[in-house]
Z-matrix of the N, CA and C atoms (Angstrom, degrees):
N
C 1 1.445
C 2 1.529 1 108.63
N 3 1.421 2 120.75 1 135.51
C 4 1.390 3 134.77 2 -164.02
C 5 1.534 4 87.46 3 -87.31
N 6 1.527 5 139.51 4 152.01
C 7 1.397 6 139.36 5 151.23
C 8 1.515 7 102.01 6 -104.96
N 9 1.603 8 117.03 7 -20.14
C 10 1.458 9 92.40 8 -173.15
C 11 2.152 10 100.82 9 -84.99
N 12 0.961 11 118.28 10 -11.51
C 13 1.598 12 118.87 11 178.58
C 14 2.007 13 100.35 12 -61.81
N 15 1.561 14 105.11 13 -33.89
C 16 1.451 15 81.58 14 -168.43
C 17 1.763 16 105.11 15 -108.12
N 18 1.487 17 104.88 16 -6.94
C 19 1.656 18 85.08 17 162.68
C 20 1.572 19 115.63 18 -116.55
N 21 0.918 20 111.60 19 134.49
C 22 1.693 21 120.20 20 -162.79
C 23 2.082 22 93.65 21 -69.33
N 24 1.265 23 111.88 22 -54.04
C 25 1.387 24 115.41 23 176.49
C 26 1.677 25 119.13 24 -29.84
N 27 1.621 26 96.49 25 -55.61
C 28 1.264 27 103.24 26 -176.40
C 29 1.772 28 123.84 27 -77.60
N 30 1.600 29 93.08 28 -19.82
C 31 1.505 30 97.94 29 165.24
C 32 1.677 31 107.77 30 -82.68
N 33 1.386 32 126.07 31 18.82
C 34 1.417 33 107.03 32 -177.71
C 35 1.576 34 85.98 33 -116.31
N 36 1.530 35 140.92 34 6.09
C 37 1.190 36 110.88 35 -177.63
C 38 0.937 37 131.30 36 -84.04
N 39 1.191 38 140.61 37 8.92
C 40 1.805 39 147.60 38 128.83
C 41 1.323 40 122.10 39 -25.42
N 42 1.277 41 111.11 40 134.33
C 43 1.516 42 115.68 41 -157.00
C 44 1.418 43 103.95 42 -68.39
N 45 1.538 44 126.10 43 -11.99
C 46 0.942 45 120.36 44 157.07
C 47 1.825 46 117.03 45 -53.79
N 48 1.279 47 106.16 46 -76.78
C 49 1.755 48 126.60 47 165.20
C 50 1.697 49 87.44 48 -3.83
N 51 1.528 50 110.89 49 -83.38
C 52 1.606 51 127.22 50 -138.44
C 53 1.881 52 99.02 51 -55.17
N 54 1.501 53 91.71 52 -51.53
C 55 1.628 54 88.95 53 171.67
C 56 1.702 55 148.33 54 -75.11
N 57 1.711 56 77.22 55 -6.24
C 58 1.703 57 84.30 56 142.79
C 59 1.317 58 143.50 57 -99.30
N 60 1.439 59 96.11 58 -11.96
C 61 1.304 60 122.76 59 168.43
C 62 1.479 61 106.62 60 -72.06
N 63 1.028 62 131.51 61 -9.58
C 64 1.680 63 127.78 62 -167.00
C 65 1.750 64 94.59 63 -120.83
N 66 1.407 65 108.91 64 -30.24
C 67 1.256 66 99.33 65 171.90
C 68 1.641 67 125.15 66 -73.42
N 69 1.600 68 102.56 67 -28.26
C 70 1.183 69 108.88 68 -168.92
C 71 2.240 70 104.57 69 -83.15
N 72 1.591 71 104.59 70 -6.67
C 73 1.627 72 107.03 71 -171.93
C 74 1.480 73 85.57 72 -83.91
N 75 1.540 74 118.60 73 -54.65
C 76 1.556 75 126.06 74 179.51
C 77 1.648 76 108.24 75 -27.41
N 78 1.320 77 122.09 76 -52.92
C 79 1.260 78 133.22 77 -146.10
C 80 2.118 79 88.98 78 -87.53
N 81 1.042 80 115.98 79 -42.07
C 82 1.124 81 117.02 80 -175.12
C 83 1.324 82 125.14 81 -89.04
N 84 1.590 83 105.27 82 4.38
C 85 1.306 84 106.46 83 156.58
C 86 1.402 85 116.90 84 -102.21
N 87 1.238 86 113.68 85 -24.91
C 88 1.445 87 105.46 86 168.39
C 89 1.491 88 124.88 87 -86.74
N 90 1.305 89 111.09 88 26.97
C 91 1.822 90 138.30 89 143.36
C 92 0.969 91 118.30 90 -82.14
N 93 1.619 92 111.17 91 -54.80
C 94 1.132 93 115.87 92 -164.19
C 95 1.582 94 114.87 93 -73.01
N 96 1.061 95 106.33 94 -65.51
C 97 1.489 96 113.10 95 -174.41
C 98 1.850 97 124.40 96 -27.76
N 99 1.840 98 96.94 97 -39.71
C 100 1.564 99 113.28 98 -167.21
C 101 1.705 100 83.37 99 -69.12
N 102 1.267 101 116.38 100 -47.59
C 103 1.399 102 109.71 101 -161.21
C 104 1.585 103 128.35 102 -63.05
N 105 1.795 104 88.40 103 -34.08
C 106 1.866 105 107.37 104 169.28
C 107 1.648 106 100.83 105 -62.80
N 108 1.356 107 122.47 106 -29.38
C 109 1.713 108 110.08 107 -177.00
C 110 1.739 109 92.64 108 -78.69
N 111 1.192 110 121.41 109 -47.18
C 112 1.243 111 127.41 110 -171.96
C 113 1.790 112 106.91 111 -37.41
N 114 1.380 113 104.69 112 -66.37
C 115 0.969 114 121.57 113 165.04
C 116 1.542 115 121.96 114 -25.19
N 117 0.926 116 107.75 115 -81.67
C 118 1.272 117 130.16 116 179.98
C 119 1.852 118 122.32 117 -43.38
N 120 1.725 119 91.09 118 -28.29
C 121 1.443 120 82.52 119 -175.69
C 122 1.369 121 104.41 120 -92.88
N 123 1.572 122 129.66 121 -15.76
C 124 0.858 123 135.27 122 -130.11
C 125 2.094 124 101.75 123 -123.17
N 126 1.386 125 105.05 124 -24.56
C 127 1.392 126 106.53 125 -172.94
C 128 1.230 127 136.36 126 -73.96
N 129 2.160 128 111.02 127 6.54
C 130 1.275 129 110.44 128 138.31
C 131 1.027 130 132.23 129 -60.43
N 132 1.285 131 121.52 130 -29.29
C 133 1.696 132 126.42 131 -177.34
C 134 1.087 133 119.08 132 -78.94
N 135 1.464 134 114.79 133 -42.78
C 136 1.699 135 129.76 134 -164.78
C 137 1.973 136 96.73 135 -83.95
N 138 1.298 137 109.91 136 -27.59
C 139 1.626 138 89.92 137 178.47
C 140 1.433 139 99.06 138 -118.94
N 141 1.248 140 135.28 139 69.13
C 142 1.503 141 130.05 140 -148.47
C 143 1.942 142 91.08 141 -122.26
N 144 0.801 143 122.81 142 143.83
C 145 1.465 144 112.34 143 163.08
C 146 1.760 145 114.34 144 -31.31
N 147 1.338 146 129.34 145 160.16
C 148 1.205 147 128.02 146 165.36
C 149 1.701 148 123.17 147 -152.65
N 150 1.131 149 117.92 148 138.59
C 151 1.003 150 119.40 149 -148.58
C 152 1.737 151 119.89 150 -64.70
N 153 1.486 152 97.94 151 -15.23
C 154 1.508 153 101.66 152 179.86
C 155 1.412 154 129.59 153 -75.99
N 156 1.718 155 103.69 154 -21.52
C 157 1.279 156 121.72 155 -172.35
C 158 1.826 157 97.07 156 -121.84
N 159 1.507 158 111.90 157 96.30
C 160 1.763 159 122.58 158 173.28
C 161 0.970 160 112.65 159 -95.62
N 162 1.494 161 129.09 160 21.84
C 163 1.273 162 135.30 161 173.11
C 164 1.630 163 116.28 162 -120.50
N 165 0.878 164 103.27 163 -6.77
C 166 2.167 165 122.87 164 172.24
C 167 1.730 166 100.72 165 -57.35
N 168 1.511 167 126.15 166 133.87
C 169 0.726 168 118.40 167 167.11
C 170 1.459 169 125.80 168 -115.48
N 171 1.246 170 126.96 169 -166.82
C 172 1.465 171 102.02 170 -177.65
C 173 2.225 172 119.19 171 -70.69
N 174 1.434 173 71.01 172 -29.95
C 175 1.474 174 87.58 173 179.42
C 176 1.830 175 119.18 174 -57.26
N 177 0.925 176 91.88 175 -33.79
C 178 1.505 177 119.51 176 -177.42
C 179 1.363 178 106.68 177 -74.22
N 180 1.323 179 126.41 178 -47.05
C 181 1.842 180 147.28 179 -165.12
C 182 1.966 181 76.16 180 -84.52
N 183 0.966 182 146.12 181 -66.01
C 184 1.417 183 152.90 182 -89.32
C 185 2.021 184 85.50 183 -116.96
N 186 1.472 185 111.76 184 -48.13
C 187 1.503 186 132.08 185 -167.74
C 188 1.788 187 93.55 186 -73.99
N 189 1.459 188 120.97 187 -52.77
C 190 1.313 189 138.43 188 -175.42
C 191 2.050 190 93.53 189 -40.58
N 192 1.115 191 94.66 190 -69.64
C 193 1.605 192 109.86 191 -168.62
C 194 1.310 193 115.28 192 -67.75
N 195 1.517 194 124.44 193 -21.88
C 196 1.568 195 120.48 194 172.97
C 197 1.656 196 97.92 195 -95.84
N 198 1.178 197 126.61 196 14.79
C 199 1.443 198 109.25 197 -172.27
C 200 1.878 199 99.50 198 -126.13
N 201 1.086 200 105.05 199 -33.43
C 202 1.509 201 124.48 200 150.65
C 203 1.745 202 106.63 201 -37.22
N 204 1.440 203 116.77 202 -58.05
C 205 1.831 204 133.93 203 -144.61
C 206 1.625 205 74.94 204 -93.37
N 207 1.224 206 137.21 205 -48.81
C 208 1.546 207 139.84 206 -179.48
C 209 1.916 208 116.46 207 -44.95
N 210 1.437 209 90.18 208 -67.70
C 211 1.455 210 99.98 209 149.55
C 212 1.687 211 145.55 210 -19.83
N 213 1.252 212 99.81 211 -61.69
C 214 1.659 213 138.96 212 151.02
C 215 1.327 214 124.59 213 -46.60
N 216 1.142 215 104.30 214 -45.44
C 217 1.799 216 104.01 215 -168.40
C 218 1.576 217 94.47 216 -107.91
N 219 1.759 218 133.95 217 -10.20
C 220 1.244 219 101.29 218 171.34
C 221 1.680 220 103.05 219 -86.04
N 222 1.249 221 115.18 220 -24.11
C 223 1.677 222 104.55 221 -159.38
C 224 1.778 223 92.40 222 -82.16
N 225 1.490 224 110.43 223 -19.98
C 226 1.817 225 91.35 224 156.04
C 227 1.594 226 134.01 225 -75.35
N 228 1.592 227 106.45 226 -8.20
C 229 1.347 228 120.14 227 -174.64
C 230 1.797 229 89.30 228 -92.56
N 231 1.302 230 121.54 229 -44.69
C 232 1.361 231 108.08 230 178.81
C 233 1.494 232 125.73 231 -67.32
N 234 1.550 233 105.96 232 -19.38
C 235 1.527 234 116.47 233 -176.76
C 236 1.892 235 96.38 234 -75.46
N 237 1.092 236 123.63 235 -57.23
C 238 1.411 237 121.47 236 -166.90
C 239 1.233 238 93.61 237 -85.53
N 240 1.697 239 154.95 238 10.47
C 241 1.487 240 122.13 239 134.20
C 242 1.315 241 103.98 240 -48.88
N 243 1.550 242 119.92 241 -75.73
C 244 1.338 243 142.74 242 -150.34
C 245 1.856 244 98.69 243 -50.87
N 246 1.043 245 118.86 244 -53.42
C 247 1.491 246 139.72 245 169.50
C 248 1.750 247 107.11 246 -51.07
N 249 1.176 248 132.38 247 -30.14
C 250 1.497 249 128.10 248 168.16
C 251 1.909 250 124.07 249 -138.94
């Protein structure tokens, strides 16, 4: 039985593997990052009260936006494994 056929990880550890793997963290931080400013400038508006839903509370608006920012910081924690 092959182990590198069924885990893709372990078939990337060839220095080939690693440097695409570093190319591909590279590439996803320079997504990521524009989007964390994106983010950032933008997440009064995007989690703002809205008029369709008068039953949203703050708590509710408040969970939306830390789970959103949760989101964010792992696929940047996964971009800079892959990236170093």
């Amino acid at each position: 039985m092959n182990l590198t056929y069924f885990s893709p990880l372990l078939a990337q550890m060839a220095p080939e593997g690693l440097l695409l793997m570093r190319i591909v963290g590279v590439l996803g931080l320079l997504i990521l990052i524009p989007t964390g400013v994106l983010l950032w400038k933008k997440q009064d508006q995007w989690f703002s009260r809205c008029a369709d839903t008068p039953s949203e509370t703050s708590g509710g608006l408040l969970y939306g936006r830390v789970q959103t920012w949760l989101i964010y910081l792992g696929a940047l924690h996964l971009a800079l494994w892959f990236a170093l």
